[in-house]
C-alpha positions in Angstrom: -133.2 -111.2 -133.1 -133.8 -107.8 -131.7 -134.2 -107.7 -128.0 -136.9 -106.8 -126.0 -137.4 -104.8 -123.3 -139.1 -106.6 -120.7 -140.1 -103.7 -118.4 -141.4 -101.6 -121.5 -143.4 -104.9 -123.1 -145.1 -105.7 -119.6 -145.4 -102.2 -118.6 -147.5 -101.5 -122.0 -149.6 -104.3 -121.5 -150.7 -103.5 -118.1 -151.6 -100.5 -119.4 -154.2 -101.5 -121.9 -155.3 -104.8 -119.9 -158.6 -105.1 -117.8 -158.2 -105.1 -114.1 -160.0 -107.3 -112.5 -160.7 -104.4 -109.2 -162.8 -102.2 -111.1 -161.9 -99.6 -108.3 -158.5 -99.7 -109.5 -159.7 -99.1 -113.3 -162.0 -96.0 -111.5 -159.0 -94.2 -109.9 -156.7 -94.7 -113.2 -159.8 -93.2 -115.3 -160.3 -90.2 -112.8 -156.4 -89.7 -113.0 -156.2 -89.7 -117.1 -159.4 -87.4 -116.7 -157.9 -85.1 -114.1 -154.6 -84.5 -115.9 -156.5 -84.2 -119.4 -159.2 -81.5 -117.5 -155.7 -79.2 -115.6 -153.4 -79.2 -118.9 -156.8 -77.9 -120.9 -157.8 -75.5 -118.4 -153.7 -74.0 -117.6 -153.7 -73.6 -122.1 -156.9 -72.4 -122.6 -156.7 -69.8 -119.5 -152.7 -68.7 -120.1 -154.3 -68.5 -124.2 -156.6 -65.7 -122.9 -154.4 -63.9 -120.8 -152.0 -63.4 -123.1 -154.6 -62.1 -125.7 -156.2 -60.0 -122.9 -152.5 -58.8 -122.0 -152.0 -57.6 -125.8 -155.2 -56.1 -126.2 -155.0 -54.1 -123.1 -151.4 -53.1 -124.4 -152.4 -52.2 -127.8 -154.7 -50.1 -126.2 -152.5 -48.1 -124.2 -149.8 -47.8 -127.0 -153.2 -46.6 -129.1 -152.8 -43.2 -126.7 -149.9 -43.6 -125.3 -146.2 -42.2 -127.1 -144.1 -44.8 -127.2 -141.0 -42.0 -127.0 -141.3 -38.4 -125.3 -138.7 -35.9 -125.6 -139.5 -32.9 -123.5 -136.8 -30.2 -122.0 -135.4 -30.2 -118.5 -137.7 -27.5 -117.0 -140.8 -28.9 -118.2 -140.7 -26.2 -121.7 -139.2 -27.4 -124.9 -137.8 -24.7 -126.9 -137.2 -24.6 -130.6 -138.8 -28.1 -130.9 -138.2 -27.5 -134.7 -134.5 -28.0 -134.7 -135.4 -31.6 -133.0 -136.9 -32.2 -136.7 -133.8 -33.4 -139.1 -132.7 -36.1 -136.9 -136.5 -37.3 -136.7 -137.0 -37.5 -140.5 -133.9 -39.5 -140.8 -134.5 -42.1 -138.1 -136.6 -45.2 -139.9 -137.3 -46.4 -136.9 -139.4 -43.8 -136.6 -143.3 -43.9 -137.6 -144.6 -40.3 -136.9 -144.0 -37.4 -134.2 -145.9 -34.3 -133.2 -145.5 -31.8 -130.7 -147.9 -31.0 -128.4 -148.6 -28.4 -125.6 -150.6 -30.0 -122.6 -152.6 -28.5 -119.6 -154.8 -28.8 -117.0 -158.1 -27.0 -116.6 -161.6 -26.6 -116.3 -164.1 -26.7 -119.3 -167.9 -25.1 -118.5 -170.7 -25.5 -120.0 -174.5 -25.6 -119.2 -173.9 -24.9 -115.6 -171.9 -28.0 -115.8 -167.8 -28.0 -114.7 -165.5 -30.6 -115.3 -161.7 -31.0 -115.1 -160.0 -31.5 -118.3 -156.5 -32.5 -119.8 -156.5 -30.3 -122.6 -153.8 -31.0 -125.4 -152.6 -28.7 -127.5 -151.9 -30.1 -130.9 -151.5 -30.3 -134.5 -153.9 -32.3 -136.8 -151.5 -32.5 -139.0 -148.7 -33.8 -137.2 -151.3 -35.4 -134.7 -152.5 -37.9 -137.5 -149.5 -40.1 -137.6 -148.8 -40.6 -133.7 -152.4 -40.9 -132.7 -155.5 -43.0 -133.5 -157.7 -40.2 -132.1 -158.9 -38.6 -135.9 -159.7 -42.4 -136.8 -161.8 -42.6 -133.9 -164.6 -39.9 -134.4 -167.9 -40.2 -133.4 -169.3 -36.6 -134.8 -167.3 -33.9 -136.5 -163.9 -34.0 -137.7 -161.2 -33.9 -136.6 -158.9 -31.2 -138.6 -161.4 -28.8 -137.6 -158.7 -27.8 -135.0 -157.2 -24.6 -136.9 -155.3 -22.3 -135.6 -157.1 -18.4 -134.4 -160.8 -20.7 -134.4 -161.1 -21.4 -130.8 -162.4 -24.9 -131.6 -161.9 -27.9 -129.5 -162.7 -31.6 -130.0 -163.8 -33.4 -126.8 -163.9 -36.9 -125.3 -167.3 -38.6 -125.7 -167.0 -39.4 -121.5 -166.5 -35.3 -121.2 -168.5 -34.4 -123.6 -171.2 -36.6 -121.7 -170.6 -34.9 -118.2 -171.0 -31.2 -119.9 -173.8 -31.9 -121.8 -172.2 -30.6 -125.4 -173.0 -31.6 -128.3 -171.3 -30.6 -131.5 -171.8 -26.6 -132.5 -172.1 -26.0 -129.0 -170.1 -23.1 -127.0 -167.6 -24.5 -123.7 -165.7 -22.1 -121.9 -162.0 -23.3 -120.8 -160.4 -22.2 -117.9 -156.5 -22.5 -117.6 -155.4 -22.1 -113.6 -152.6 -19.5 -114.5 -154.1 -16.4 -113.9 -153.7 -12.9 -115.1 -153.6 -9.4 -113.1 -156.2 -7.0 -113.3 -157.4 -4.3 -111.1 -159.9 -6.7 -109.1 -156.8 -8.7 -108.2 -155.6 -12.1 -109.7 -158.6 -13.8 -111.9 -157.9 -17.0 -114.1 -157.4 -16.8 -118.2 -160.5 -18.5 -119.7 -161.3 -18.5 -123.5 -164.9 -19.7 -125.6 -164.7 -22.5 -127.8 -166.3 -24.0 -130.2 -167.2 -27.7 -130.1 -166.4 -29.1 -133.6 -165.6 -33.2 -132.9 -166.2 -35.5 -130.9 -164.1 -39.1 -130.2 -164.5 -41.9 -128.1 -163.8 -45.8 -128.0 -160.0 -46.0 -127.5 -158.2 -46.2 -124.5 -159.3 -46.4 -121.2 -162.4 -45.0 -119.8 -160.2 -41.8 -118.1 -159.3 -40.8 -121.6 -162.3 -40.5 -123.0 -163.6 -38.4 -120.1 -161.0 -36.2 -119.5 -159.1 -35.0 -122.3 -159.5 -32.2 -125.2 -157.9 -31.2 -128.1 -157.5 -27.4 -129.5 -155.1 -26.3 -132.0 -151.2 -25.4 -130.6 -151.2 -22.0 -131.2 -154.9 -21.4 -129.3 -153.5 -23.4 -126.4 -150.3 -21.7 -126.0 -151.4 -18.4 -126.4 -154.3 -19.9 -123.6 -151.4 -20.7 -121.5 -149.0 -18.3 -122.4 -146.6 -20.9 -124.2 -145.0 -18.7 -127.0 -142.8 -20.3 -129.2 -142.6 -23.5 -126.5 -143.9 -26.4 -126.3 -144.1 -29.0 -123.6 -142.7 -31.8 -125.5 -142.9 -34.2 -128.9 -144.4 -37.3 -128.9 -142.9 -40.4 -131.3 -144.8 -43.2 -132.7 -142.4 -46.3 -133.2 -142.7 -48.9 -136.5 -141.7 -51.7 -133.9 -143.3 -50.5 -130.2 -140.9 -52.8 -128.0 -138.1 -51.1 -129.6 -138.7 -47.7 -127.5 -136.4 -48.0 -124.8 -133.7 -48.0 -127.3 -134.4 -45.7 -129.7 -135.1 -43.0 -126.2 -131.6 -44.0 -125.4 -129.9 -43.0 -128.7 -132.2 -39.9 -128.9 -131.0 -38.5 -125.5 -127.0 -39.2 -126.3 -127.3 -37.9 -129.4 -128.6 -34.8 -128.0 -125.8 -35.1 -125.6 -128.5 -35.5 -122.5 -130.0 -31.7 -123.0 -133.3 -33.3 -123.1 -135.4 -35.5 -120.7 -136.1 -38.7 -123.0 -138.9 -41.0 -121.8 -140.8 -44.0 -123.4 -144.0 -46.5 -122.5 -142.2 -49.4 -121.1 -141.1 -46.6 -118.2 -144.0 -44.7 -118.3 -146.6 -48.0 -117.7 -144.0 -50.2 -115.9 -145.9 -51.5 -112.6 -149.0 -52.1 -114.7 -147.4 -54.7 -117.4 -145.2 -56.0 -114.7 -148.4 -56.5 -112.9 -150.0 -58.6 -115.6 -147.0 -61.1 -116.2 -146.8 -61.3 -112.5 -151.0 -62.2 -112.7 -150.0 -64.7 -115.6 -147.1 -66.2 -113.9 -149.1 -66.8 -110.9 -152.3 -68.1 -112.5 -150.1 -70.5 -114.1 -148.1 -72.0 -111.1 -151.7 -72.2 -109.2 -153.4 -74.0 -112.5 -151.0 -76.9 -112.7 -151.9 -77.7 -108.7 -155.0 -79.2 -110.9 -152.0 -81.3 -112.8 -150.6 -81.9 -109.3 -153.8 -83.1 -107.2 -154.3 -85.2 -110.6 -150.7 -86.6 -110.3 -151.5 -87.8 -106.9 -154.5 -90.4 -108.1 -151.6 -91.7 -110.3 -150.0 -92.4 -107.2 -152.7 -93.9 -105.4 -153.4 -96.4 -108.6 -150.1 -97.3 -108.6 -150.0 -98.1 -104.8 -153.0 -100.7 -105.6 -152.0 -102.3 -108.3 -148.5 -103.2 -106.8 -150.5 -104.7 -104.1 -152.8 -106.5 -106.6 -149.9 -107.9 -108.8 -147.6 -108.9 -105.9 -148.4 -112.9 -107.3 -146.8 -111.6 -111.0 -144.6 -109.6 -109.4 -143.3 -112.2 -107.5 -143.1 -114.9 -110.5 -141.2 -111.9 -112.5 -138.7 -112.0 -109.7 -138.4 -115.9 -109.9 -137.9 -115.4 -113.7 -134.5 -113.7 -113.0 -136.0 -110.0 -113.5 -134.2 -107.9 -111.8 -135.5 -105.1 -109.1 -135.0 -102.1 -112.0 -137.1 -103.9 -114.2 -139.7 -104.4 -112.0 -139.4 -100.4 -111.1 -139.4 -100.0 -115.2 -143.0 -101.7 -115.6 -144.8 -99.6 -113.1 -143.0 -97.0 -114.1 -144.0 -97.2 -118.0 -147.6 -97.6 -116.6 -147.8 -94.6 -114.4 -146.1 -92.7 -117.0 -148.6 -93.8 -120.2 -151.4 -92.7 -117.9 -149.8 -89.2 -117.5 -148.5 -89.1 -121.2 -152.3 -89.9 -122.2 -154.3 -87.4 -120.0 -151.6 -84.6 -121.4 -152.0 -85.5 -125.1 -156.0 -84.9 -124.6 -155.6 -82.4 -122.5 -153.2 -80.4 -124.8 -155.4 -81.1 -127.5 -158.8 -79.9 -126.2 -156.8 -76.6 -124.8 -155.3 -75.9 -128.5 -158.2 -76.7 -130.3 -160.1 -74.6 -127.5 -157.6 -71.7 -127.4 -158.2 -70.8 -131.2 -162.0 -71.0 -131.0 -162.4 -69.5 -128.1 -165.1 -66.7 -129.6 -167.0 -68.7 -131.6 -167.2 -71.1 -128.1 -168.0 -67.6 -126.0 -170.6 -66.3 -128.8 -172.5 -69.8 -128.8 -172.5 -70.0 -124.7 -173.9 -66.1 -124.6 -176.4 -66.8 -127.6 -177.8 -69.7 -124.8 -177.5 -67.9 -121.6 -179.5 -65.1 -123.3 -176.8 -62.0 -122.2 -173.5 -60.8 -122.9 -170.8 -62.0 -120.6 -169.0 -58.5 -120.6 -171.1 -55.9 -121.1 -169.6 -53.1 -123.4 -170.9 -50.1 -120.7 -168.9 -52.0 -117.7 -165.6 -53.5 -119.6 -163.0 -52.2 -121.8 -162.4 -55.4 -123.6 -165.5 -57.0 -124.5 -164.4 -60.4 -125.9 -162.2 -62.7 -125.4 -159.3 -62.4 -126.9 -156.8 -65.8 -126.8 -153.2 -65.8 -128.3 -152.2 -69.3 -128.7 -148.3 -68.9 -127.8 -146.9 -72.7 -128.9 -144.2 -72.0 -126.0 -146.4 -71.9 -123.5 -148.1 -75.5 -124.6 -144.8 -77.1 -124.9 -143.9 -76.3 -121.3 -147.3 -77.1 -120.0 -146.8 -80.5 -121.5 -143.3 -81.4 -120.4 -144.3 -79.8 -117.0 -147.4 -82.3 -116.8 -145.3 -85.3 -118.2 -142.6 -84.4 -115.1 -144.9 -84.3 -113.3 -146.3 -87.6 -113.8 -142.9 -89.4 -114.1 -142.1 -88.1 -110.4 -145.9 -89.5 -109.3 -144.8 -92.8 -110.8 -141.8 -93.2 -108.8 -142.2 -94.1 -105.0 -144.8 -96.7 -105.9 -142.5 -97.8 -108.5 -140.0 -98.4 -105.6 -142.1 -100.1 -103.4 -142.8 -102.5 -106.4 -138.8 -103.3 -106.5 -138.5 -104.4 -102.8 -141.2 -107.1 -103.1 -139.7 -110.8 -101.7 -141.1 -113.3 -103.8 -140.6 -116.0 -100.9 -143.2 -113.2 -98.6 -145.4 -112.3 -101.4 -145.9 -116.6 -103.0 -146.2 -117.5 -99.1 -149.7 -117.4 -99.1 -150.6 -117.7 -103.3 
């Protein structure tokens, strides 16, 4: 005959049996209820900002390069000769080279500062989402001797232009005539305009002319001011700038995104790491009713208790029943819990489109917030240690009322049965 655990048998049973103190039955319902509410809330909020995380760096990777190779006084020379090594890298997607500025673009009696880039659509189109993201023209209009730019809907806003219409760029590096020192400025044509990637700064600041009109603007020559890479995998950057600058033997400064936007992703796993230690407080504070029900039904089964010890069951055992009862509470409340925040993680629009179809408004307005949904990554690591963290959590509740349940004296507590 297979034996039985006593403590596991006894333990169970408590667990499913009526008390007859329907306050103790309240306080173990609240627990189950508290522990279920923190593990869904700690999945379903770590599920969103890890989808908010990648969308916000998609974003930036959408206008950032993920690899820069520029030269050591700011002037890349013979950017051409970088070319055969590029071609024969797979790792690599796309490159361009590119020429960019500061200055100021008028038009209307309107001035606003600018970050213009120099560029080539041909070239441009496979490191860049910006020709994929026109909202009027097009954007291989750019051609070289035409004078045409393609502006930022934000910029293009703040001058007033409007495809067809003339701007006037100013670059900051003068020229010398006989009334002294006056800035080079050049008319251009507006023949595109983008918007809807990136932040809001991009779209307001930048514009794009043809290389050759921007370094003959800013009296580039034959140089450029650097070549951007687009990589197949993104989080493979770092390396790939590594083996570009020693294979150059170091004559060129070599930079990449996870450098170049550092403090801001370190800033959102800090955020996420935080919100997550402060989320399972809820699991904690939860944990601590388990305590308290505990702490009353050892006083309410002291008689059985007792009898137990008369039986010949031994102080461990007694520790075990308690033990399996605090700890089916805890293993219940995270099993619904991490349920409801799965099932909640991956229906998390269609649970955000029905609460804004009833409240009548959109919960982030497209003219206030980049993102404008809410994106949730379900990341089955993240569940797995919310639910061993929760179950831990629950064991460690169990145990000092547990132990308080061992040192009960039969003789004290049958004294007065």
């Amino acid at each position: 005959m297979a034996k039985v655990n006593i403590s596991l048998m006894i333990g169970a049973r408590y667990s499913r049996a009526r008390r007859r103190n329907g306050f103790i039955s309240f306080i173990s319902a609240i627990s189950m209820i508290g522990i279920a509410l923190g593990v869904w809330v700690i999945i379903t909020v770590v599920s969103i900002m890890n989808g908010f995380g990648n969308e916000l760096r998609g974003r930036i990777l959408d206008v950032t390069p993920h690899v820069t190779i520029t030269g050591q006084g700011g002037w890349l020379h013979d950017w051409q000769k970088l070319e055969p090594e590029l071609k024969q890298r797979e790792d690599i997607k796309g490159y361009a080279p590119y020429i960019y500025a500061q200055g100021l673009v008028t038009s209307n009696g309107n001035v606003k500062g600018a970050l213009v880039r120099g560029v080539l659509p041909d070239y441009e189109k496979s490191v860049s989402v910006v020709p994929e993201s026109m909202y009027q023209g097009r954007f291989d209009s750019l051609q070289a001797g035409k004078y045409n730019v393609v502006l930022g809907v934000g910029l293009a806003n703040a001058l007033r232009a409007q495809v067809g219409d003339k701007v006037t760029l100013i670059s900051p590096q003068g020229q010398s005539t006989p009334a002294g020192l006056m800035p080079r400025l050049r008319r251009f044509t507006v023949t595109g305009v983008f918007g809807g990637i990136g932040p809001d700064d991009y779209d307001g600041a930048l514009a794009f002319v043809h290389m050759r009109d921007a370094a003959k603007l800013y009296k580039a020559r034959n140089q450029v001011s650097g070549i951007r890479l687009t990589m197949n995998e993104p989080y493979e950057a770092r390396q790939a700038a590594a083996e570009i600058a020693a294979s150059a033997d170091f004559r060129y400064v070599v930079d990449n995104w996870t450098r170049q936007h550092k403090s801001f992703f370190r800033a959102l796993e800090v955020e996420r790491r935080m919100t997550f230690i402060v989320l399972f407080l809820v699991v904690a504070v939860a944990a601590f009713n388990i305590v308290s029900t505990l702490v009353m039904v050892v006083t309410d089964k002291r008689a059985d208790i007792a009898i137990l010890r008369t039986l010949g069951l031994s102080p461990k055992g007694v520790m075990g029943i308690f033990f399996v009862q605090g700890v089916t509470s805890g293993v219940t409340g995270t099993v619904v819990g991490a349920i409801a925040g799965v099932l909640t993680a991956l229906n998390i629009t269609t649970i955000i489109n029905f609460i804004e179809g009833l409240l009548g408004h959109q919960l982030f307005p497209a003219d206030v917030y980049i993102i404008t949904d809410f994106p949730a990554e379900l990341r089955w690591s993240d569940v797995w240690a919310v639910v061993v963290v929760s179950i831990l959590i629950s064991m460690l509740a169990t145990l000092y009322p547990s132990w308080q349940a061992s040192r009960t004296q039969p003789a004290e507590a049958l004294r007065y049965e």
